[in-house]
Every structure is written in C-alpha cells, then in structure tokens.
N, C-alpha and C positions, 0 to 999 in steps of 0.2 A: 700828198699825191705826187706823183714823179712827174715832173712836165715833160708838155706833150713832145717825141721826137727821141726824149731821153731815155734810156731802157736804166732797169733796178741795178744792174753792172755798175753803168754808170755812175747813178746816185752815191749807190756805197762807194765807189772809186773817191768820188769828189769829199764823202765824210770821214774815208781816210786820210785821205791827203788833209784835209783840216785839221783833224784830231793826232797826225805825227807828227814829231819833231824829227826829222833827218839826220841831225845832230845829233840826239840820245839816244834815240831808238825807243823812247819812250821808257827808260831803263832810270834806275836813280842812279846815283855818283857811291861806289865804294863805300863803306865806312856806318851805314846807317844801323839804327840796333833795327831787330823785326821781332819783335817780343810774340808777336802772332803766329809767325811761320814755324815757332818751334826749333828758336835759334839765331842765333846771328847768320848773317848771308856768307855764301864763301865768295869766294871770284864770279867774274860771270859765269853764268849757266852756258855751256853747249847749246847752239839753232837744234831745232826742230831736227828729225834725223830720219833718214829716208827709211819708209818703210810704218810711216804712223801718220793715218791722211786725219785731215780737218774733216769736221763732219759742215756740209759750207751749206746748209738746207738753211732757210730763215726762221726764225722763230716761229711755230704756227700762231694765225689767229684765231682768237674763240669763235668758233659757229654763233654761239648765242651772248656776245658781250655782256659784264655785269655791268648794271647800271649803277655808275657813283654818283654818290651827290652832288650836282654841284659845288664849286668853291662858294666861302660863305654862307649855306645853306644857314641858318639859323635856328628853321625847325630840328634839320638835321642833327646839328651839333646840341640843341638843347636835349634833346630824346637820348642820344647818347651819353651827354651825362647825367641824364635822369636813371638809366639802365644801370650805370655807373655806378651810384650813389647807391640805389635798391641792391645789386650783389654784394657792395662794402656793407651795409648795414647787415643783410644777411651773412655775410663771412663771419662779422664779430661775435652776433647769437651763436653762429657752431661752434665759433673758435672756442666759445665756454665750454663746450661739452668735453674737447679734449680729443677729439674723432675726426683725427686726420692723421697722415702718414708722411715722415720726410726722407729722403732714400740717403744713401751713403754721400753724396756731393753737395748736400743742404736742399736738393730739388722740394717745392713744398707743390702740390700739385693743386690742394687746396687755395692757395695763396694765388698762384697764376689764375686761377679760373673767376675767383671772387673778386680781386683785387686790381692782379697786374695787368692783363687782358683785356678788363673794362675800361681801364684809363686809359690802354695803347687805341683803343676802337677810335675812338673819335676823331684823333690826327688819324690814323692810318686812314678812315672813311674816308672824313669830310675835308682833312687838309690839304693830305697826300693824293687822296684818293687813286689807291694802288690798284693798279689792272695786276694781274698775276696770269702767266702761260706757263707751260708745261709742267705742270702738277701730274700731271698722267708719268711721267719719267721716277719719279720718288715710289721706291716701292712701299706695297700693300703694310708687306711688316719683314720684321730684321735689321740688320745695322747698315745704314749707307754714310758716308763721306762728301758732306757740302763742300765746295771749294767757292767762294765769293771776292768780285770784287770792294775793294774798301775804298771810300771814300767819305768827305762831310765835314773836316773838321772835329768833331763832335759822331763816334760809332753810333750814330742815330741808327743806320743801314741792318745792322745785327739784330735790335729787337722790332725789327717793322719785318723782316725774313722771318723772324721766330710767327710773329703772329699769321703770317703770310701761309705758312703751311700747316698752322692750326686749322685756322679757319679757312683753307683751302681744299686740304687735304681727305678722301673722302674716308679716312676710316680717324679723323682727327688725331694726327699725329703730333706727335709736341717736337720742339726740333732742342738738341742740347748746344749750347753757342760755349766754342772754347773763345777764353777771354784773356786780354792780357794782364800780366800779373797788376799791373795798377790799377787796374779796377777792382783788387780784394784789396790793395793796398788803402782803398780810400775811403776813410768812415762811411756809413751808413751804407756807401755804391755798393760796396762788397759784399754786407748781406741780403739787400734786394737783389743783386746777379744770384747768389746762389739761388735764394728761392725762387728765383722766374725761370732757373733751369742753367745758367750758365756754372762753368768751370774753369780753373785753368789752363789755359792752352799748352800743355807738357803732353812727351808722347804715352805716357804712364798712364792717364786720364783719358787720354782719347781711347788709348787703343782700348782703354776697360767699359768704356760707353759703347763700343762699337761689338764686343763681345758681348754683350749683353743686351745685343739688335737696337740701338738708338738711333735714330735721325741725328747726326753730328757734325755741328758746321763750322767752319775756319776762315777766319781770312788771312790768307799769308801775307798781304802786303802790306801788313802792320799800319806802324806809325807812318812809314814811308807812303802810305795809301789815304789815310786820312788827313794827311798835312802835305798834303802837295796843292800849290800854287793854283787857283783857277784855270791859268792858261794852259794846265798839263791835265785838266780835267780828261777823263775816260782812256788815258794812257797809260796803264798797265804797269807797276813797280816790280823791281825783281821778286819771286817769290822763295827767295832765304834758298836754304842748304835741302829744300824740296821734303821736311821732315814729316810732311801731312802724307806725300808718299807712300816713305817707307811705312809708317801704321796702317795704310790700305791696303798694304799688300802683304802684310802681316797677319791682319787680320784678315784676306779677303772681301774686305768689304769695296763697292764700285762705288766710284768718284763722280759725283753729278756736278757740272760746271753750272756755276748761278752766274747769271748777268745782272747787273742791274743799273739800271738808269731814273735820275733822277735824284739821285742822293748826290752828284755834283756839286748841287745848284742850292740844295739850300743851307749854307753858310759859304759863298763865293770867296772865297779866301785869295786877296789880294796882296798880302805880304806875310811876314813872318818876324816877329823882333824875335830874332836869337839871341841878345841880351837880358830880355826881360825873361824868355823862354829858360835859361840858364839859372838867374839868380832864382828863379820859384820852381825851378828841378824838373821842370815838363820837357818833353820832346820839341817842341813844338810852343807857338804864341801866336795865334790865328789873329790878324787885322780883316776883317772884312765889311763890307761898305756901310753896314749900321753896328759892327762890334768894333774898338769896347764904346763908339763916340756916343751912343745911345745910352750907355749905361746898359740895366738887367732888358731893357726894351729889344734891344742888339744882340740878345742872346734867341730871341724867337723866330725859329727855323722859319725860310720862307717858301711857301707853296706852292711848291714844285711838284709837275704830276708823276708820278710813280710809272714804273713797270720794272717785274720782277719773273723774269725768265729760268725755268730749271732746265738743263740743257739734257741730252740723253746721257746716262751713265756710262761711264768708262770702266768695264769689266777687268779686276787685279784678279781674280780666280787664276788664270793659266801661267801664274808667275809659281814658282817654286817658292819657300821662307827663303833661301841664299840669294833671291832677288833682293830682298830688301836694303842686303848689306852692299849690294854691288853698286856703286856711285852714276856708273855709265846709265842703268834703266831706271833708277832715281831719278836723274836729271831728263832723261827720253820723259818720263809720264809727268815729272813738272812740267818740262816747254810742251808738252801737248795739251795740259789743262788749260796754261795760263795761252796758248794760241787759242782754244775753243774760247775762253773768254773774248779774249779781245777782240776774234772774229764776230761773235755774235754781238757785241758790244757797239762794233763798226753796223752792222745791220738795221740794229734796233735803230741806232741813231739815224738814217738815212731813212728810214718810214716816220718819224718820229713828228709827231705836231708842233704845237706851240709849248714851251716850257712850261709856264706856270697856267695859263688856261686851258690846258688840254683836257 
C-alpha cells in the first residue's frame, strides 16, 4: 500500500532508485557467453530511440484474485501429490498401449500432462504460489515470441512460465522454452527438457516452432541472468546480438514482454567461486546463505511468492524480411523489449508485498 501523502510516481521512483546501480546501468561487463540470446553479445546495444514509447500503464490487477494456498498448506501439498502420484500411475498403464505421439523436437505431450505437470503443481501452488496477470495479451492460437526475465541461480523461472500459461491460458496452450545448450548437454536434464517441451535456443528451431504457430519463449539474458549477484537482483543483463529479434520479424510473429518477480529470491546468491566454477566447466558456482554449507538441504529453493506478468505484444508484422538483416531495427526492438521489461519490473516491485509471505 503506498503511504499516505506519497503518490505510485513516487513509490516506483524510490524502487528504481533501489534496484539501479548508476555505475552499470544495470548492464553486465563485456565478455560474457549468452548461450540463451542466440549468441554471443556484441558491444553495447544502442538507448532506446526516439520514436518507440514505453507502454508505462501498470500491470493490471485481477477483478476476481485466485486464491493460493497458503505457505505450508499441508492439506494442500498432500492432495497435490496424491493427484500426482494417480496421473503417473495412470501415464504408465497407457504408456503400455503404445498410444501416444512425440513431435519432431522430442515434445511428448503425453508425458507433460501425466507426469511433468503434476510434479511442477505442487511447488508452483503451494510453494510459489504464483499469481499470474495478463494472460489475456497471449493470443487465442498461432505463433507468438515470449521474451523473459532470467534470474535464480538455478532456470527454475522457465518451467513455472511453461506451467503458468498451461494452466492459465484459456484455450490451454503449452508454451515451447528455448533452452540452453547445457541443458541437452546433461544426462537425463536433456531428455526430460525435450519431453516437457523445450528446445534448443538456435534461430533454426525457434523460427520452425513459431511457423508452426507455437507459444515460444526465450530468455536472452542467459547465464549473465541467472548468475548475477543478489545485490543486482531485478537489473536487467544485456540481451546478446538481439537474435530473438530477428526470428520475430522473420517470421512475423509479436513479441509479448514477461516480467517476473519472485524468482530473485529463491537461491539469493551471494558470491560466486569462479575457481571452483572453472575447474567443473559451469558458468557460474552460486554460494548462497544455505548452499553448498547445508549440503543437498541448501539446494531447496526458498518460498518466495511469485508473480508472473505477460506484457502486451509488440507487433513485428509492419517490418519488411530486409528488416531482420538491418542491425539498426534489431537493436531499436531489443532496447524496446528489454525497457518494457524493466519498466514493468520496476512497477511490480513497488506495489509488491512481503517476499516470502505474500
């Protein structure tokens, strides 16, 4: 609730000013890979450029809020993996029959709905328990262009958005998550991503998901977005050589900006050994206030409440295909995504409750 005297200007005034560094700009340092954005980053991107406004309206709120479960619900969380448990047992009797279909990217749609789905419900409920806004902006049906922020240590963010506009979406859309290549890279991860629906993040794949009308989402701010510091939490990484772009305008398909808050906060990542990060070939080596001192206990995300905002689409239609090659309107429709992020990012934060009680 804004106190009293102080107008909503304000508030967000005060959650910017918190959430920038003056010194970076909220920008990372040169040099980092973005295996998400569909390439390594060039130089900095060109500001914003006259002639492409913010859309500065605040996320709506639901007329009718869904009620989440309380934190630690117990009935809650029991019923949910009881539901859990009854779809896996039922997936395995069909799985005998043989009467199911997997599409060209290993998508198994059988698997998602029996399996993967039922085990995400329970965190997304009763852990996270995710509010979700502007579901109405994600069209009916065709191909659209997710653009999200990354954050968490741990791409927790990617499959709680997949289920976000499953189970939101009113014609139950499935969302396709382009992913980085380390994640096929790593036993077993690589073909549970394929079957819950994800891909690799190349333009080859997107653009063929998006021709074939998919819901398809990216985060460009890679490793640079998941492995930054707690204290640069909700500051915006460069978003690479803008290569999510060019396939939107390629294909025609509009760019829906996602915000999300609350995937900050649970793995609060306080340092980083880039020694140890080195010698085991990761990006990154997250210290955070219970990993690694906790042992496997230090690995359980903590309960942070969710929101997950889909911003209005950004229409690629009125560009010609020689737009895509042109660098200049590349970089205009990158800084205009990644500003609609962060504006509304800044917004959310400044109406926003208590972290983990909310």
């Amino acid at each position: 609730m804004t106190p009293a005297g102080e107008s909503g200007d304000a508030r967000t005034a005060k959650v910017i000013a918190l959430y920038t560094d003056p010194r970076s700009g909220g920008r990372a340092p040169a040099g980092h890979p973005n295996t998400d954005g569909f390439g390594p980053p060039p130089a900095p991107v060109t500001p914003l450029r006259d002639g492409i406004e913010l859309n500065d309206e605040p996320p709506p709120t639901p007329e009718a809020p869904v009620a989440h479960s309380p934190l630690f619900s117990l009935s809650g969380i029991r019923g949910a993996v009881a539901d859990s448990l009854i779809a896996t047992s039922g997936f395995i009797r069909e799985r005998m029959t043989g009467d199911y279909t997997v599409d060209d990217f290993g998508f198994d749609p059988h698997f998602a709905e029996s399996v993967w789905f039922p085990a995400l419900r329970p965190i997304y409920q009763n852990w996270f328990r995710v509010e979700v806004t502007g579901i109405e902006n994600l069209p009916s049906t065709g191909g659209a262009l997710l653009v999200a922020n990354h954050a968490g240590s741990v791409p927790v963010d990617a499959v709680i958005t997949s289920l976000a506009v499953r189970d939101n979406h009113p014609n139950e859309r499935y969302l396709r998550i382009l992913a980085a290549d380390m994640a096929f890279e790593t036993p077993v991860v690589g073909d549970l991503a394929r079957k819950a629906g994800a891909t690799l993040a190349c333009n080859t794949d997107a653009e063929a998901l998006l021709r074939r009308g998919e819901l398809t989402a990216v985060w460009p701010e890679g490793y640079k977005g998941i492995g930054k510091l707690y204290k640069d939490r909700y500051k915006l990484q460069r978003f690479g050589r803008g290569g999510f772009v060019t396939t939107a305008i390629r294909t025609q398909a509009p760019i829906v900006p996602v915000s999300i808050v609350g995937s900050e906060e649970i793995y609060p990542m306080i340092a980083d050994l880039k020694p140890v990060a080195r010698a085991l070939g990761l990006p990154y080596f997250p210290v955070t206030p219970l990993f690694p001192w906790l042992g496997p206990l230090g690995a359980i995300p903590l309960p942070s409440k969710w929101h997950i905002h889909f911003g209005k689409p950004i229409v690629t239609d009125g560009y010609d295909e020689q737009a895509a090659d042109d660098p200049m309107v590349v970089f205009d429709v990158t800084d205009h995504v990644r500003e609609e992020i962060q504006q509304t990012l800044f917004r959310m934060l400044s109406r926003r409750g208590s972290v983990y009680l909310g």
